[in-house]
N, C-alpha and C positions, 0 to 999 in steps of 0.2 A: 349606568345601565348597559348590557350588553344584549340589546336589540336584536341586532342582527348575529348573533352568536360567532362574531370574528373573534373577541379576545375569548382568553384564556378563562375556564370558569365556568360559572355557570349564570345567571340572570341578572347577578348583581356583585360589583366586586366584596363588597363589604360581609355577604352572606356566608356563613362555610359551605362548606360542599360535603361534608360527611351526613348519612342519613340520621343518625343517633343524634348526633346536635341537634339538626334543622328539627326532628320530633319532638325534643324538650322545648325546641322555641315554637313551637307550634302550638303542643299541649297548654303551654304557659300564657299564649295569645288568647287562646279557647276557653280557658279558666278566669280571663280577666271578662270576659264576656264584649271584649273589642269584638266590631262589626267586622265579619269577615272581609268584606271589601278593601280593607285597611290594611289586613296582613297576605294579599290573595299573592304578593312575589315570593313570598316568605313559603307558602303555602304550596305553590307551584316549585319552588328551589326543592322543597322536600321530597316531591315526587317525580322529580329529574335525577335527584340525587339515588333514591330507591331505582331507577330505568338504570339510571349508568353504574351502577352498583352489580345489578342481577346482569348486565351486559358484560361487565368486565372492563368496563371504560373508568381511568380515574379524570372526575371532571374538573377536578381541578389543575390538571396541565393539558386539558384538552385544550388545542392553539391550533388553529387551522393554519394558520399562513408561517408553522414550521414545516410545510410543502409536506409532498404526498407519502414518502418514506418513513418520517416522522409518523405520521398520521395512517398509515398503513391496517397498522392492529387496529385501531379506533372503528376502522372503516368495515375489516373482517367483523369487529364485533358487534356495528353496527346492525348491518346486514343480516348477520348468524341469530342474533338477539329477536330481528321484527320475525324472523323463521319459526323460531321457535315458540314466539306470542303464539301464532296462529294456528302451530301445530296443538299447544296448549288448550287453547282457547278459539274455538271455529269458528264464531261469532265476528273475530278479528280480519277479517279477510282483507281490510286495505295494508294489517302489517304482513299476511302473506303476500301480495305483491309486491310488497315497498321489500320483502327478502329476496323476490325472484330478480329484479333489476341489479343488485348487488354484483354480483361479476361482471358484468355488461360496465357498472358505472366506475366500480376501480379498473377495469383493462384500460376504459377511456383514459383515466386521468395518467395513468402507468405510460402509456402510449404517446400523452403528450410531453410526460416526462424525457421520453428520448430523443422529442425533437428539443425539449430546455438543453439539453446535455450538447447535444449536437453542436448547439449555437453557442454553446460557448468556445466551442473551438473558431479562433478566428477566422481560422483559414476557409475552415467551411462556412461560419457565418457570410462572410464577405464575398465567398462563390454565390451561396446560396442570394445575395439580395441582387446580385447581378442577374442572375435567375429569375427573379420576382419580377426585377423591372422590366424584363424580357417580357413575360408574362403579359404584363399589364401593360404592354405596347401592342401587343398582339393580340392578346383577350379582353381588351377593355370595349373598341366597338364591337366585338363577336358579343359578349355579353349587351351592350345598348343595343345594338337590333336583333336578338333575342329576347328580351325582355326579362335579364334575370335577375333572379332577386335581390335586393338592393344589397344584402350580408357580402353575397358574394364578388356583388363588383367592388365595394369598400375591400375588403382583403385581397385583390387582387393592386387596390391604389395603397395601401400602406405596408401589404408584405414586405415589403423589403427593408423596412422600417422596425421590424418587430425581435425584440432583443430577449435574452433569457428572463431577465427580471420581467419583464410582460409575462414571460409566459408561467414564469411564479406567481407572480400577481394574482392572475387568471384560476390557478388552480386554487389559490387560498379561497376565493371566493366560491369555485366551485365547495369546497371542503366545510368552506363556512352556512352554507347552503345546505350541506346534507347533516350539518350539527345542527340547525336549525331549524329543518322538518323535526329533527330527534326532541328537540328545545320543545319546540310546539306541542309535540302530539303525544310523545309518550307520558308526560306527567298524568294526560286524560286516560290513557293508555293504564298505566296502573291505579291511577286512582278507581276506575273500571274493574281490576282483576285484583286487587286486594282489599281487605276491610280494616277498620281502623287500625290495627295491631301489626299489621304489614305480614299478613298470613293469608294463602289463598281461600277464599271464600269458597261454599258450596251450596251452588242455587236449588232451590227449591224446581226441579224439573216440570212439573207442572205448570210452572211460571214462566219459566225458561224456555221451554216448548208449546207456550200456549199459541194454538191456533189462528187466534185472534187477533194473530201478527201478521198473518199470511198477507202477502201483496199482489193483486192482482193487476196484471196489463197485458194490452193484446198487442201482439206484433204486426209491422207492416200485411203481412200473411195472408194476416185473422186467425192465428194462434194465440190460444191463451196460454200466459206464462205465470205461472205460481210461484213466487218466493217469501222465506222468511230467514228472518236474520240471522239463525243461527246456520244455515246454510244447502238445507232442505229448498229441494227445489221440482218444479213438474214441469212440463210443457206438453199440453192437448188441443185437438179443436174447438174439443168441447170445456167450456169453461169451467164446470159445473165437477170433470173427470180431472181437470187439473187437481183445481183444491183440495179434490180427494185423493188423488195419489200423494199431496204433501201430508196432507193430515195421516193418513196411515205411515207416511215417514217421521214424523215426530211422535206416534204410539208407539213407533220400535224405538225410537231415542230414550222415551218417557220411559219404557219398560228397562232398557239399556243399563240406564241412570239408578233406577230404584231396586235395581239385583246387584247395582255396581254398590250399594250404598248398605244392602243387607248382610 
């Protein structure tokens, strides 16, 4: 099994990774009338396989710990992919955030990339742990009667310590991590946004914008805040003027939808 989405692949070494296969193996599980529960990796590989497919991503050389170069386009399409779920589909709103972090999370890794590079030069490795120990001579009790956090007095005791393979290491895991939110949540993700035939569906807006969803909570304030999940939102004193202003926001969606559909 591939758990934690370090190797190469997708959930399980033995599965394919093409969408078309994992559907006849699906179909053919479905037909025997096996209990779902029995085929659910097989089931989830199919809809990892449809995410990295419509992403651009082949999951079958996806390897985190070939560092971050390698893994670059994966990462662009990662990011580009949960953008456009949400643009698609407004209801998705944790894959528009999980698109807005995306240059933020590859500059980071980009960035730690040039201290890996750095250190491999010896001359500057070997400055730099001279450096470290300095550090850690001088900032060790400024951090103890400071009180700081314990991350930071550990890196100031092993800095000097920390070699390039660390800090490949480091980034596999980070990379393994962001294939693994992908592992996780987009199979839900599309299983969500297409219907059996692997074609987007079209909700019945009525349903879609029913009212009945609306969420009410009041703020620290004593505002009321009106929300529903498709991404209709109010905020009033009055609780009563909240859920109205959503409700006449999902009549214009409702309306929206059924001229978009004529």
């Amino acid at each position: 099994m591939n758990a934690n989405a370090e190797a190469a692949g997708g959930l399980h070494p033995l599965l394919p990774s093409d969408s078309a296969t994992l559907r006849s193996l699906v179909d053919a599980a479905r037909a025997s009338g096996v209990d779902p529960y029995r085929y659910q990796t097989l089931l989830k590989q199919y809809w990892l396989a449809v995410g990295t497919e419509s992403a651009g991503i082949d999951l079958a050389s996806w390897t985190p710990f070939d560092g971050v170069h390698a893994n670059l386009g994966n990462l662009t399409n990662t990011f580009q992919f949960y953008e456009r779920l949400q643009l698609e589909h407004r209801e998705l709103q944790w894959a528009g955030m999980g698109g807005m972090v995306g240059p933020a999370f590859a500059g980071g890794l980009l960035d730690l990339d040039y201290g890996r590079v750095v250190l491999e030069v010896q001359a500057i490795s070997e400055a730099m742990a001279l450096v470290w120990r300095e550090v850690d001579r001088v900032g060790s009790p400024i951090t103890t009667s400071m009180g700081a956090p314990e991350d930071i007095a550990a890196l100031l005791q092993v800095g000097h310590e920390i070699r390039p393979e660390d800090v490949m290491w480091f980034q596999g895991k980070v990379i393994a991590m962001s294939k693994h939110i992908f592992s996780d949540l987009i199979p839900m993700h599309m299983a969500w946004v297409h219907d059996g035939n692997g074609t987007w569906p079209t909700p019945n807006p009525e349903d879609f914008y029913d009212a009945e969803k609306i969420d009410l909570s009041q703020t620290p304030g004593g505002e009321w805040v009106a929300a529903h999940p498709c991404g209709a939102n109010a905020k009033h004193p009055s609780k009563a003027k909240a859920h109205a202003d959503v409700v006449r926001q999902l009549l214009v969606k409702i309306e929206e939808a059924n001229d978009a559909e004529s």
